[in-house]
Structures are given as structure tokens and as C-alpha cells.
C-alpha positions as a Markdown table, in Angstrom:
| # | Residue | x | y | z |
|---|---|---|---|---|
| 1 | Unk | 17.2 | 13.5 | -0.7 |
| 2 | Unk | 20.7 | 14.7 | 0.8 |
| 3 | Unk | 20.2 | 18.0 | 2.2 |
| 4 | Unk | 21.8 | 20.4 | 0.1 |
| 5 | Unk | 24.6 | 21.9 | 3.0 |
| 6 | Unk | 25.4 | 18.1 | 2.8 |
| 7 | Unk | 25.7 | 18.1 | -1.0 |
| 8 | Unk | 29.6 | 17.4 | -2.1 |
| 9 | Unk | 30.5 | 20.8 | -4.7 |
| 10 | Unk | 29.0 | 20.5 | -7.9 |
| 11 | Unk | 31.1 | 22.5 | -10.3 |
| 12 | Unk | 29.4 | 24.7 | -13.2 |
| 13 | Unk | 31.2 | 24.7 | -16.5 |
| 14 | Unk | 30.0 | 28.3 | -18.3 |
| 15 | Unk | 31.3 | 29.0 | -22.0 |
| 16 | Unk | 30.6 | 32.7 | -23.5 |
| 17 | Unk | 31.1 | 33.1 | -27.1 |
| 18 | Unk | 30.4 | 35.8 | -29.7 |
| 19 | Unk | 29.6 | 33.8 | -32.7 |
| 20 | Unk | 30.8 | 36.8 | -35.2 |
| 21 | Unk | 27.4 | 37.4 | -37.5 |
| 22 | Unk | 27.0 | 35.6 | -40.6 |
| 23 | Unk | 27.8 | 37.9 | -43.7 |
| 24 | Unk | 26.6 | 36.6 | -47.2 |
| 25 | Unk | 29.3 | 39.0 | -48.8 |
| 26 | Unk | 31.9 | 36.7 | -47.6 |
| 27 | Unk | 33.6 | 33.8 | -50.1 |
| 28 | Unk | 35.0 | 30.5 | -49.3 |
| 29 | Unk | 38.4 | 30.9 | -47.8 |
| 30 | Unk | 37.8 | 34.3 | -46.0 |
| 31 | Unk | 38.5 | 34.0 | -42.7 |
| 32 | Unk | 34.9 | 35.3 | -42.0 |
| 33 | Unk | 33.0 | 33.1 | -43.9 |
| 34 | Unk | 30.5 | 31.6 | -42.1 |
| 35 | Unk | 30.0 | 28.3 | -44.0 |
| 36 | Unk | 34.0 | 27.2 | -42.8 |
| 37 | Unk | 33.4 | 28.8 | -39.7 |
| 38 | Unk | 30.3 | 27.0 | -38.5 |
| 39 | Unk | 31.7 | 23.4 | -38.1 |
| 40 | Unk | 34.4 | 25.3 | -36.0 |
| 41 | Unk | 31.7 | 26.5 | -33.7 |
| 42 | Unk | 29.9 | 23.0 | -33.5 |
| 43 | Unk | 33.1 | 21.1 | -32.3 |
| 44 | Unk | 34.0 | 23.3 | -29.9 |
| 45 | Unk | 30.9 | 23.4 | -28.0 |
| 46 | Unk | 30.7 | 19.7 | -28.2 |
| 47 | Unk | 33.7 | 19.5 | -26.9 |
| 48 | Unk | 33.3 | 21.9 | -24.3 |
| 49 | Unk | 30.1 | 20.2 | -22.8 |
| 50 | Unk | 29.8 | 23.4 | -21.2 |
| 51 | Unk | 26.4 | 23.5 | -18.5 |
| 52 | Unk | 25.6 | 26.9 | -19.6 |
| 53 | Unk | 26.7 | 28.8 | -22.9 |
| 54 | Unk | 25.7 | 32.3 | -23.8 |
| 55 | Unk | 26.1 | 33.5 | -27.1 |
| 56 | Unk | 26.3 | 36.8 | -29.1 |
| 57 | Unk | 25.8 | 38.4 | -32.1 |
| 58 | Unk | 23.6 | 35.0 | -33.6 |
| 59 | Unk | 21.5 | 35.8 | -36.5 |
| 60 | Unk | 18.8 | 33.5 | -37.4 |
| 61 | Unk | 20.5 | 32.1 | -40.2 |
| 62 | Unk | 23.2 | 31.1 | -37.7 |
| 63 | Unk | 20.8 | 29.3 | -34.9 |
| 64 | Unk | 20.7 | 25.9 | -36.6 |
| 65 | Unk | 24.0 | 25.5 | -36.2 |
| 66 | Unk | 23.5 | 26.4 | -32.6 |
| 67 | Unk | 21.1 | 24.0 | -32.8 |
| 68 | Unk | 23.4 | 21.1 | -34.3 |
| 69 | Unk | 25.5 | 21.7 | -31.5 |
| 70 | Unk | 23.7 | 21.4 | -28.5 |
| 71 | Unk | 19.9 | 20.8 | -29.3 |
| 72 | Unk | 19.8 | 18.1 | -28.1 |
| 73 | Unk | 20.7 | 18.2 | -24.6 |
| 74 | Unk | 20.4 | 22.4 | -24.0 |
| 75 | Unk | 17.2 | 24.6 | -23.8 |
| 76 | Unk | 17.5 | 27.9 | -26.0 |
| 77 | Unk | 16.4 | 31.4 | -24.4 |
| 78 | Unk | 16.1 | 34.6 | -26.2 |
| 79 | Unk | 14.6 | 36.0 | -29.5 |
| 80 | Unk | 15.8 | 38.6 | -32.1 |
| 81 | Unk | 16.8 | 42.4 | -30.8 |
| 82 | Unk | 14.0 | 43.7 | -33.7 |
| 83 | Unk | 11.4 | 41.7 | -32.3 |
| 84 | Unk | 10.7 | 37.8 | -32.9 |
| 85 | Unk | 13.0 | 36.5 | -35.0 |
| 86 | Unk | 14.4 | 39.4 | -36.8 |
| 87 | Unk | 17.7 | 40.8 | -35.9 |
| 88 | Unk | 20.8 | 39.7 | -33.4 |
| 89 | Unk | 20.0 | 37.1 | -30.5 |
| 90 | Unk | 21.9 | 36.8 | -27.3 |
| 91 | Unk | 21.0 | 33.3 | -26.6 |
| 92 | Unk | 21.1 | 31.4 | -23.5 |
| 93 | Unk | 21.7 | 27.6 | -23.6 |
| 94 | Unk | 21.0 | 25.8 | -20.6 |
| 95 | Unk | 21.5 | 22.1 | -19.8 |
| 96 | Unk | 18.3 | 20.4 | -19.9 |
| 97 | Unk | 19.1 | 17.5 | -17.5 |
| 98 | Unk | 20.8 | 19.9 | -14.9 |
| 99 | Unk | 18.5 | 22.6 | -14.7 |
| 100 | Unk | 14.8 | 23.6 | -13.9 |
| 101 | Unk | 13.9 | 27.3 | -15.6 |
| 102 | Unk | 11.5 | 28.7 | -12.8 |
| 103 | Unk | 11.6 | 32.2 | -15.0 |
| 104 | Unk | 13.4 | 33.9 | -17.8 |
| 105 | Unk | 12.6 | 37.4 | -20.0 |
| 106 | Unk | 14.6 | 39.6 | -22.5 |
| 107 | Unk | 15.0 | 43.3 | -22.1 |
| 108 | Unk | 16.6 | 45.6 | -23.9 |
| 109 | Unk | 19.4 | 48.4 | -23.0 |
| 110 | Unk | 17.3 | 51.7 | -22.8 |
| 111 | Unk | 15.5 | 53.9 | -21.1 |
| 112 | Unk | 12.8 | 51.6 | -22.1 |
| 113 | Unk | 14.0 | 48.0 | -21.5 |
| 114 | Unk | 10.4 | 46.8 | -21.9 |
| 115 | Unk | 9.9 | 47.9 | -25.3 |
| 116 | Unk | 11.2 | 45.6 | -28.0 |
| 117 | Unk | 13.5 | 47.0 | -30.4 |
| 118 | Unk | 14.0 | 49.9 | -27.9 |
| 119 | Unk | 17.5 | 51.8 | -28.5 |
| 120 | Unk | 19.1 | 53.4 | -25.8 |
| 121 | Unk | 20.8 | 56.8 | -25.4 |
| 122 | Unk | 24.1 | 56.7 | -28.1 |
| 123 | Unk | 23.6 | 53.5 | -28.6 |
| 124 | Unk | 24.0 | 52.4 | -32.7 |
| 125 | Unk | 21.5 | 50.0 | -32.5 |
| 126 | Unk | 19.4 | 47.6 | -30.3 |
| 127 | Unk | 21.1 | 46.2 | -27.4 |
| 128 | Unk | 19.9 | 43.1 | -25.1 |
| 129 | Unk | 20.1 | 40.8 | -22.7 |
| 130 | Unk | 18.6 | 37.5 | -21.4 |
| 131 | Unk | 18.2 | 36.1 | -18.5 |
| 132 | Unk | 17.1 | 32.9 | -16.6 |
| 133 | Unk | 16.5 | 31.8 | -13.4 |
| 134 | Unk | 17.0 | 28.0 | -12.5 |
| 135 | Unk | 17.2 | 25.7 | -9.9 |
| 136 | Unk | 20.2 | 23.6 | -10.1 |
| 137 | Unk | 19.1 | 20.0 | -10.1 |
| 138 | Unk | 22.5 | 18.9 | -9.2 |
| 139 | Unk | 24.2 | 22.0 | -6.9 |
| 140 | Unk | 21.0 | 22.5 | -5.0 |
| 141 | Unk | 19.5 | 26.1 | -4.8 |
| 142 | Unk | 18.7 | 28.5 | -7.6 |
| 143 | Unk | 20.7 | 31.3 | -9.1 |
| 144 | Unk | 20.4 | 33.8 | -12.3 |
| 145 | Unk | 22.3 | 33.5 | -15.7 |
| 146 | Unk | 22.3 | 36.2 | -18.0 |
| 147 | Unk | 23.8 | 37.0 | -21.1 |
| 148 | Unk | 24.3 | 40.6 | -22.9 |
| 149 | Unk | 26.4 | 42.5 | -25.8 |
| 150 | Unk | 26.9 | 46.0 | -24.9 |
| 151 | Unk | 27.1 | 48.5 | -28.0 |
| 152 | Unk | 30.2 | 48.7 | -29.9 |
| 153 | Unk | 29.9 | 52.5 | -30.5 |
| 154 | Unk | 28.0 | 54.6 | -28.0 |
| 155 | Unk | 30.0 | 55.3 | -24.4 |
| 156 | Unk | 26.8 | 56.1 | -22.4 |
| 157 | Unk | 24.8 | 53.6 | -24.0 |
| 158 | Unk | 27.8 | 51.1 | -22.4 |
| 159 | Unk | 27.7 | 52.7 | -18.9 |
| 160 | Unk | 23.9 | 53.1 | -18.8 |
| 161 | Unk | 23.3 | 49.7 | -20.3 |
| 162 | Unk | 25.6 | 48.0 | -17.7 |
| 163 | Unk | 23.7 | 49.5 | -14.9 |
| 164 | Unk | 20.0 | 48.5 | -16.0 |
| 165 | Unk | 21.7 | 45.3 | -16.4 |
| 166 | Unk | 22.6 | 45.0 | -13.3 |
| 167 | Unk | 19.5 | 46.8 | -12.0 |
| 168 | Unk | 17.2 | 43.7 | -13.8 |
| 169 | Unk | 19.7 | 40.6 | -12.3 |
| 170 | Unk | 19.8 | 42.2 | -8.9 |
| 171 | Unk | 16.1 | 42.1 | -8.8 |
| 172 | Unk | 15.8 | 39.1 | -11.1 |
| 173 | Unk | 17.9 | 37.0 | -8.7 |
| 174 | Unk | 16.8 | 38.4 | -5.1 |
| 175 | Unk | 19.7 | 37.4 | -3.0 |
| 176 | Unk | 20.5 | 34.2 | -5.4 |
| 177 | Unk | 23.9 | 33.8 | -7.2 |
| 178 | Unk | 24.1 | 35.4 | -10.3 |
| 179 | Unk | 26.3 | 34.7 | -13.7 |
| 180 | Unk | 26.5 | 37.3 | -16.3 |
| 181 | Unk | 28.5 | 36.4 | -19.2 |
| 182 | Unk | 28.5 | 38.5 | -22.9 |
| 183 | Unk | 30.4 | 41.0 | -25.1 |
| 184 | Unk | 30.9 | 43.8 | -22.9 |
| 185 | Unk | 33.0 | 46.2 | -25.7 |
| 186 | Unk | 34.9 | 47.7 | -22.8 |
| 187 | Unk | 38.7 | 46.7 | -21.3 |
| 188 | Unk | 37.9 | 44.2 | -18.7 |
| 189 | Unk | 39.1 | 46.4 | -15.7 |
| 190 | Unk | 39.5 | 49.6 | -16.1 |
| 191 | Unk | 36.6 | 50.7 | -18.3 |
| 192 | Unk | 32.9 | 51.9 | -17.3 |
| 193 | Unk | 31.0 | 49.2 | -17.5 |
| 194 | Unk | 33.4 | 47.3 | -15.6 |
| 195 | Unk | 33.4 | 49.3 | -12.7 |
| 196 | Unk | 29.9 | 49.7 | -12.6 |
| 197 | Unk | 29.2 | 46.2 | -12.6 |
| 198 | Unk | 32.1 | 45.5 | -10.3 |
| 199 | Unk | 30.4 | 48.2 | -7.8 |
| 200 | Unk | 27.0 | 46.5 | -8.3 |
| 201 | Unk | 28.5 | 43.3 | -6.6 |
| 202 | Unk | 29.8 | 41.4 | -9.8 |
| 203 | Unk | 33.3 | 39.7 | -9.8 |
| 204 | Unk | 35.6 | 39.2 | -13.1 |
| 205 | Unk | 36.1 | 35.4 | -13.3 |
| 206 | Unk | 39.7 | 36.7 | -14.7 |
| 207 | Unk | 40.8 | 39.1 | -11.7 |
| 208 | Unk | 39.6 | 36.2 | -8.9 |
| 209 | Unk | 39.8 | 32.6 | -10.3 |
| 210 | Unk | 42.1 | 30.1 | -8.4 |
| 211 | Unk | 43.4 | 28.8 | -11.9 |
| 212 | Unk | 43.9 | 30.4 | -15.0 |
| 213 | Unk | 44.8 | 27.6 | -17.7 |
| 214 | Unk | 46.3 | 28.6 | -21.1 |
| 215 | Unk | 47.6 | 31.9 | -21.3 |
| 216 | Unk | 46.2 | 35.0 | -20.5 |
| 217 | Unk | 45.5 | 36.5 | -24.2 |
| 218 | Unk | 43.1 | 39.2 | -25.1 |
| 219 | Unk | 39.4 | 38.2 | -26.1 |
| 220 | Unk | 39.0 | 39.7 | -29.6 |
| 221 | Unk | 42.4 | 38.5 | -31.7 |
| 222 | Unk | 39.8 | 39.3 | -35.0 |
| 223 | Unk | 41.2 | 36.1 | -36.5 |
| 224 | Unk | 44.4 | 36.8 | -36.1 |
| 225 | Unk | 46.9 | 35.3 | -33.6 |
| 226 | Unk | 46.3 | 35.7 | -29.9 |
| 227 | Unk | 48.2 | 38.2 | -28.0 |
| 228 | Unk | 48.9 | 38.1 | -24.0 |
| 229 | Unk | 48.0 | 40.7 | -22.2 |
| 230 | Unk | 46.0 | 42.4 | -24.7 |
| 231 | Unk | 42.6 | 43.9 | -24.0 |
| 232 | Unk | 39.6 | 41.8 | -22.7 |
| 233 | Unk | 36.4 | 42.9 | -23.6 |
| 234 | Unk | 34.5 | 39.7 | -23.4 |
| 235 | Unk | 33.6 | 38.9 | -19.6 |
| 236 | Unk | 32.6 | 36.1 | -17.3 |
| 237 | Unk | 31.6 | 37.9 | -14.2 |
| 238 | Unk | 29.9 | 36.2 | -11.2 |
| 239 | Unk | 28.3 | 37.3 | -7.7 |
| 240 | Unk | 28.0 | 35.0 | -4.6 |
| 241 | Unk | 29.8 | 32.2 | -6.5 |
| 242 | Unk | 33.9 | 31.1 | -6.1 |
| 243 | Unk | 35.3 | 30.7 | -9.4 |
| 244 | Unk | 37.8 | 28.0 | -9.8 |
| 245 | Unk | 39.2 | 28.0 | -13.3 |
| 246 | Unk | 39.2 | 30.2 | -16.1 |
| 247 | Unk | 40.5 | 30.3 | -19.3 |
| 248 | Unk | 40.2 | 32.3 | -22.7 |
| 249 | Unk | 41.0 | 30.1 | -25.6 |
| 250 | Unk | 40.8 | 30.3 | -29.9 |
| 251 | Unk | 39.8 | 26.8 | -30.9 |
| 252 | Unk | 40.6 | 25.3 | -34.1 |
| 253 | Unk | 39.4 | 22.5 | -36.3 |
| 254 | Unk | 41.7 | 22.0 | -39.8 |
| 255 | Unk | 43.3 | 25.3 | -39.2 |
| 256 | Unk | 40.2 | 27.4 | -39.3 |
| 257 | Unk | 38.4 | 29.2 | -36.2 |
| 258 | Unk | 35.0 | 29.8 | -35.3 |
| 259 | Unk | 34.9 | 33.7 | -34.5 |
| 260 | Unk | 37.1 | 36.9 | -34.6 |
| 261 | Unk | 36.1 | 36.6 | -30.6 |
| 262 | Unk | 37.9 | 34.3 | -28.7 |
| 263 | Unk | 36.0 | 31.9 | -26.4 |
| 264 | Unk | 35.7 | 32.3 | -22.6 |
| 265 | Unk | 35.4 | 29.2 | -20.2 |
| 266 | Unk | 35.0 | 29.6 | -16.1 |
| 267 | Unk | 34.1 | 26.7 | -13.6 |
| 268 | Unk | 31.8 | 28.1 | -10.8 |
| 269 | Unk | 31.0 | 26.6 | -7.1 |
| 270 | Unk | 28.6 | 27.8 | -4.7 |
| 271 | Unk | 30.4 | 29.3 | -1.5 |
């Protein structure tokens, strides 16, 4: 086997994408319904062919098309937020071929992050993350990916989420590179969560990647056109990894999209 100093780079393709939830309200020919939307989503993680994806805001209803998508060649991590399969996942799909799973767990955003269904300080409902530590088959070594959604209403519960977050990964990857993508509900930086993420060793893919392809629009256009320079509140943020390319992008197929969120690509080395 080439010893791994030897080992030529071996670039790590990461996609995070809030799905939007599926509501049953909804009609044909709303942009939120979920039965145009879903072919959206299928095609552009196929044509991603992304190593890791993390995903937010999946109800069970929605995780066969997940499923469809990338079944076959990506392992799914995570459960519901109520426990099982009830409620909002934040899923983790990993390459099967690429990567060996050595340990993963879910925990939620509280004061409590054992204790399923646990709600934390203002938080408006549940909040969790996932995360998984591999060894790369490919790259050589192990490292820690982790996905989250931060609550969309309560300030502390943002704050003190992001910092057991990075609490768990710290310990969770013990000196290993670490990847933590989600749904952050804070300005990429300048807000909180950002800085306390930033001051717990993270790095925004945005603020240090070589290349930025496509233009530099906000993450949540809410089906609408996308807009430079407006606010980011989806993330990519690494630790102990150089980031060589990202982008934020609103994929189409026949003139529909697949989300209200846009969807955030990054390619990753080890340094």
C-alpha cells in the first residue's frame, strides 16, 4: 500500500442542501410543491456525484426520493428529531466505496443533547445534528462530517447550539479534520454562530476557498431569483482541511427548482 504522505491529493466533493419540507397543502404548479420539486432534487445530486451530501429539513415522506438519488452508491446517517422516524432528519450521505464509518451518533441542540426530542433554551422546536467519523479509503486518514439546522427563531438557542456543536466534533474528531455543513439561520460572517464556530477552529469554505465558481449569491433566494451578495445562512465550514473550490448554485430541470435554499458545493484536500 503507498504510504499515505506519499498519496497524490485526493479531492472531497461536499454538497449541503436543505431539501425545503414536503407540505401536502401545496398544489401542482406552486413553486413549493413537493411532487415537481423532487425530480429537481434527484438530478441534481446525480449530477453532483458529490462524496458527501448533508441534508436538511427531510421528512420521511421525502427520504425515498433521497433514496432514488443516491441509494445506491451512499450510506444514510440520522433519524427523525421526535425520535425514530417521526419528525425532521438531518441526514448524512456518505459514499459507500470511499469511505469506512468507524463511528457516528445524533444529538440534539440542548442542554440535554442526549435526550431525544430534547428542545433547547428559545429554541421553537427540536434541533439536531449528525455526525460520522470515517476513514477515507482513498485520501488516507480519518476525519469527522457533520451535519446540523440551527433554529429559525430562538437567538440563544443558535449561539448555544453552535457551541455544543462544536463541543461534540471537537471531541468527536480528536485532532482529525472535521466538515460541518447545514442550515445555520445566521449571516455567514457576522452573526453568532458564526463567530463561535469560527473561534472554535472552523473555517467558512466561502471566506478561504482558492476558487469561487458562479457568482457569489445568497443561500436562501425562497424560489425566487438569486441575488449577489445577499445573505448566506447556509454554510460549508471546515477545520484542518484547504478548501479549493466553492460554489452556491440554484439548479434547474424544465424551469423548476428543488428548494427555496440554494445548494452549496466545496472541494476539500487534506493539508
Amino acid at each position: 500500500m503507498t504510504p499515505i504522505e506519499d498519496r497524490p491529493p485526493a479531492p472531497l466533493r461536499l454538497l449541503t442542501q436543505n431539501i425545503r419540507q414536503h407540505r401536502a397543502e401545496t398544489r401542482p404548479g406552486q413553486s413549493d410543491h413537493w411532487g415537481e420539486r423532487a425530480p429537481v432534487l434527484v438530478d441534481l445530486l446525480r449530477a453532483a456525484d458529490a462524496d458527501v451530501v448533508g441534508t436538511q429539513e427531510v421528512l420521511p415522506s421525502q427520504i425515498a426520493t433521497l433514496d432514488e438519488a443516491l441509494g445506491a452508491s451512499h450510506l444514510r446517517l440520522g433519524f427523525g428529531r421526535d425520535g425514530g422516524g417521526r419528525g425532521e432528519h438531518n441526514l448524512l450521505l456518505l459514499r459507500r466505496e470511499r469511505f469506512e464509518v468507524l463511528d457516528w451518533d445524533q444529538f440534539w441542540l440542548s442542554e440535554q443533547p442526549a435526550l431525544m426530542g430534547s428542545m433547547g433554551w428559545d429554541a421553537h422546536c427540536p434541533r439536531i445534528a449528525v455526525w460520522a467519523r470515517v476513514r477515507d479509503r482513498l485520501a488516507g486518514g480519518e476525519l469527522v462530517l457533520a451535519v446540523t439546522h440551527l433554529d429559525h427563531a430562538g437567538h440563544l438557542a443558535r449561539e448555544k447550539g453552535a457551541g455544543v456543536i462544536a463541543q461534540r466534533v471537537k471531541e468527536a474528531a480528536d485532532g482529525a479534520p472535521a466538515v460541518l455543513m447545514g442550515d445555520f439561520n445566521a449571516a455567514g460572517g457576522e452573526s453568532t454562530p458564526w463567530r463561535a464556530l469560527r473561534d472554535a477552529g472552523f473555517e467558512d469554505a466561502h471566506e478561504v476557498a482558492a476558487v469561487h465558481e458562479g457568482e457569489d449569491i445568497g443561500t436562501f433566494p425562497d424560489y425566487g431569483p438569486p441575488t449577489a451578495g445577499e445573505e448566506r445562512i447556509d454554510w460549508i465550514l471546515t477545520r484542518d482541511l484547504a478548501v479549493d473550490s466553492y460554489a452556491a448554485t440554484v439548479p434547474e430541470l424544465d424551469g423548476r427548482v428543488a428548494s427555496d435554499h440554494a445548494t452549496l458545493t466545496a472541494t476539500v484536500t487534506a493539508r
